[in-house]
Phi, psi and omega in degrees: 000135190260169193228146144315147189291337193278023206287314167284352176271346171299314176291319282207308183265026164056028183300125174272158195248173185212178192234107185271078189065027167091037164235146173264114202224153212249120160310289154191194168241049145094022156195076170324300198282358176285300183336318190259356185251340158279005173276334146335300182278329205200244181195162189223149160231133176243121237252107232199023174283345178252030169263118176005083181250115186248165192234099182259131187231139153125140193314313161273027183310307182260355149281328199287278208266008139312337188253358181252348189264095196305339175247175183289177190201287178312352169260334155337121173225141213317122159132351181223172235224128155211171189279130160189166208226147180249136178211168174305199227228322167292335143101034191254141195310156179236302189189139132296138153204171199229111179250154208216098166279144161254193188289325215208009193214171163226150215209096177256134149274118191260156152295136181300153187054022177260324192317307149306340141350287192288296169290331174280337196301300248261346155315313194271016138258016158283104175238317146233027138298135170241090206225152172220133175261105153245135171283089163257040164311314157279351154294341233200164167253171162197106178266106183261155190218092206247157171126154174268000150291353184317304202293355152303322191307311168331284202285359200251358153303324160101043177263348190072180192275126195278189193251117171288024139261156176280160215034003153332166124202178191222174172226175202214135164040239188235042152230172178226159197262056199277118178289124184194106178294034213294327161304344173089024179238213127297151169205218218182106184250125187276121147230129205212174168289140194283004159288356171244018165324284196281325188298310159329279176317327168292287172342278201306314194306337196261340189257035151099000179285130168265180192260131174206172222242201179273333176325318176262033185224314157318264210324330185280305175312302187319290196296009156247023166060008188273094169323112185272099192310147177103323189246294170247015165220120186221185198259026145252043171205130135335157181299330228259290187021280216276349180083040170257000186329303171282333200280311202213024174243137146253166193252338193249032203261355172084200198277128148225194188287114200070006156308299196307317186276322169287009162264329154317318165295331214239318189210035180212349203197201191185140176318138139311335192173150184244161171256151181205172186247111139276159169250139153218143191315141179115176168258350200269113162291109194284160182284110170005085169124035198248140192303155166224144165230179185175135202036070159074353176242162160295119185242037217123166181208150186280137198256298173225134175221133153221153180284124189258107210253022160270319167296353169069020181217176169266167203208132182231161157235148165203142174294136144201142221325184164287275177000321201251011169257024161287107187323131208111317200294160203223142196217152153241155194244146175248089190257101174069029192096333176241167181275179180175118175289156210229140165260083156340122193227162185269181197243116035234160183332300190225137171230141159297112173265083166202163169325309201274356163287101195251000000 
C-alpha cells in the first residue's frame, strides 16, 4: 500500500480512509455531502496524489507522441494543455491523461494505478525518438482545487493568476497550476514535488478551501457527466463510447494507434452502445456491475453510482445499446437485491450557469 504525502495531516483530521488503486486515501471527514455541497458553495481541496504522474522529456517528445495519441500534441505550447487518450491498435482505451507542455518537458496526469501501464505501453514504441518517459508518481503530489472560489483561491495563495483555459496551466515554484473543470464548477489540478505537499495544503486550506475526500469527488464528477478512467472507462471501450468524440479525439490530426477504426466509427458507422446518465429511483445506490434491464433482459451494468446531493437523487453511468440511450428511455436497476426503475437523461447532470465554465 503506498501511502500519500499528505497521510499524516489527513490522519491528524480524523479523515476516514480508504483504498484507491493501493494508495491509502482520504474517503471523506465525516460527512461527503457537506463536502460535496461546498465545492458548489466555495472550494474544496481534494487529495488526488495517487493519481499517476509521468514526465516525457527529449527533443522528439511532441512529434512521437503526436504520432501515438487521438488528440494533438505537436502543437502544443509552453503553458497549454490538452485531453487525450492512448489506445490499441483496435482502438480500445490503453489510459486517458490530461498533459501539460512546460518549455522542456510534457507533464501527463494519469489515472490511478495506470502510470506504469502507460509508461512500459508507450516505451516499448520508442525506437530512434529521442524521448524519455519518467514515471514520477511516487515523487510528486496532486491536489485538486474545485469551486468557485477555487480562482480566487489561487492568487490569495500567494500562487499568481492562474490560467483561464482548460488545461492551461502557469506555474508557482516548482509546481504547475492546471485548470480542469472535471466538477462542473470551476477548478485547478496543483502537481508538484512531494515534499512540498503538506506546505500546499495548509495554503489552500488557510486561504479558505475546505478538505474533502474522494467519496465527493465521485459524486461531483458523476453530476458533471465527467467519466472516470478505471471506473467507467476501461480497455473494453473505446473513446467514441465513452462520449469522448469532441474531449479527446481530432479527426483531423492524421495517423495514430487505432486511428483507423474511430474513424470508422466517426464516418462510416456508428457505436453499438454507449456511455450515459442514469437518475434511478429511490435512495439505494445500486454497486458497481449491477444489472440494467429493459423487458426482463440484461442490456447492461452500472459502471458508478451515488446519491449526488446537489441534484437530490442517485445518479449512474452505464453503456447501453444504442436504442436505450435516447434521454427519455426508461430502465430497471438491480439495486442491492430490489428492482428501481432508472431514466436515461443527458449528460451532464448538472451544469453551471457561469463564465467561467467553458
Amino acid at each position: 500500500m503506498t501511502a500519500t504525502p499528505l497521510l499524516a495531516l489527513h490522519q491528524a483530521a480524523n479523515a476516514l480512509l480508504t483504498d484507491e488503486a493501493a494508495w491509502r486515501t482520504p474517503a471523506s471527514y465525516g460527512d461527503a455531502a457537506s463536502e460535496h455541497l461546498a465545492c458548489r458553495e466555495s472550494a474544496i481541496v481534494v487529495d488526488l496524489s495517487h493519481r499517476g504522474c509521468l514526465r516525457f522529456s527529449g527533443p522528439d517528445t511532441g512529434e512521437f507522441l503526436h504520432r501515438m495519441l487521438s488528440n494533438r500534441v505537436k502543437e502544443l505550447k509552453p503553458g497549454e494543455g490538452v485531453y487525450n487518450t492512448f489506445l490499441t491498435r483496435q482502438g480500445k482505451f490503453i489510459s486517458d491523461m490530461y498533459m501539460y507542455k512546460g518549455d522542456t518537458y510534457i507533464l501527463a496526469s494519469v489515472a490511478p494505478g495506470m502510470a506504469v501501464t502507460l509508461a512500459e505501453e508507450i516505451d516499448s514504441f520508442i525506437i530512434m525518438d529521442q524521448v524519455e518517459v519518467a514515471n514520477e508518481t511516487e515523487t510528486s503530489f496532486c491536489i485538486g482545487l474545485f469551486g468557485p472560489d477555487a480562482r480566487e483561491i489561487i492568487p490569495k495563495s500567494g500562487m499568481g493568476d492562474p490560467s483561464p483555459e482548460e488545461h492551461g496551466h502557469t506555474t508557482s515554484g516548482n509546481m504547475i497550476i492546471a485548470r480542469e473543470i472535471w466538477t462542473g464548477e470551476d477548478g485547478y489540478l496543483l502537481i508538484g514535488p512531494r515534499g512540498e505537499a503538506e506546505s500546499i495544503w495548509r495554503t489552500l486550506l488557510e486561504a479558505g478551501a475546505k478538505p474533502a475526500g474522494v467519496t465527493a469527488f465521485d459524486s461531483l464528477t458523476l453530476e458533471a457527466g465527467v467519466p472516470l478512467f478505471g471506473k467507467d472507462m476501461t480497455s473494453a471501450v473505446n473513446p467514441m463510447q465513452a462520449g469522448l468524440e469532441e474531449k479527446a479525439v481530432d479527426f483531423d490530426k492524421g495517423c495514430y494507434i487505432g486511428q483507423e477504426v474511430i474513424a470508422k466509427i466517426k464516418y462510416l458507422g456508428q457505436i453499438n452502445r454507449g456511455l450515459v446518465g442514469l437518475r434511478v429511483n429511490g435512495k439505494i445506490t445500486p454497486e458497481a456491475g449491477a444489472s440494467v434491464y429493459s423487458d426482463e433482459k440484461s442490456i447492461g451494468s452500472i459502471t458508478r453510482s451515488a446519491w449526488c446531493p446537489t441534484v437530490g437523487a442517485v445518479l449512474a453511468f452505464s453503456y447501453l445499446p444504442r436504442a436505450r440511450m435516447e434521454p427519455g428511455s426508461e430502465v430497471k436497476v438491480d439495486c442491492r437485491g430490489d428492482e428501481a426503475k432508472a431514466t436515461v437523461e443527458s449528460l451532464p447532470f448538472y451544469r453551471k450557469e457561469s463564465e467561467v465554465i467553458q
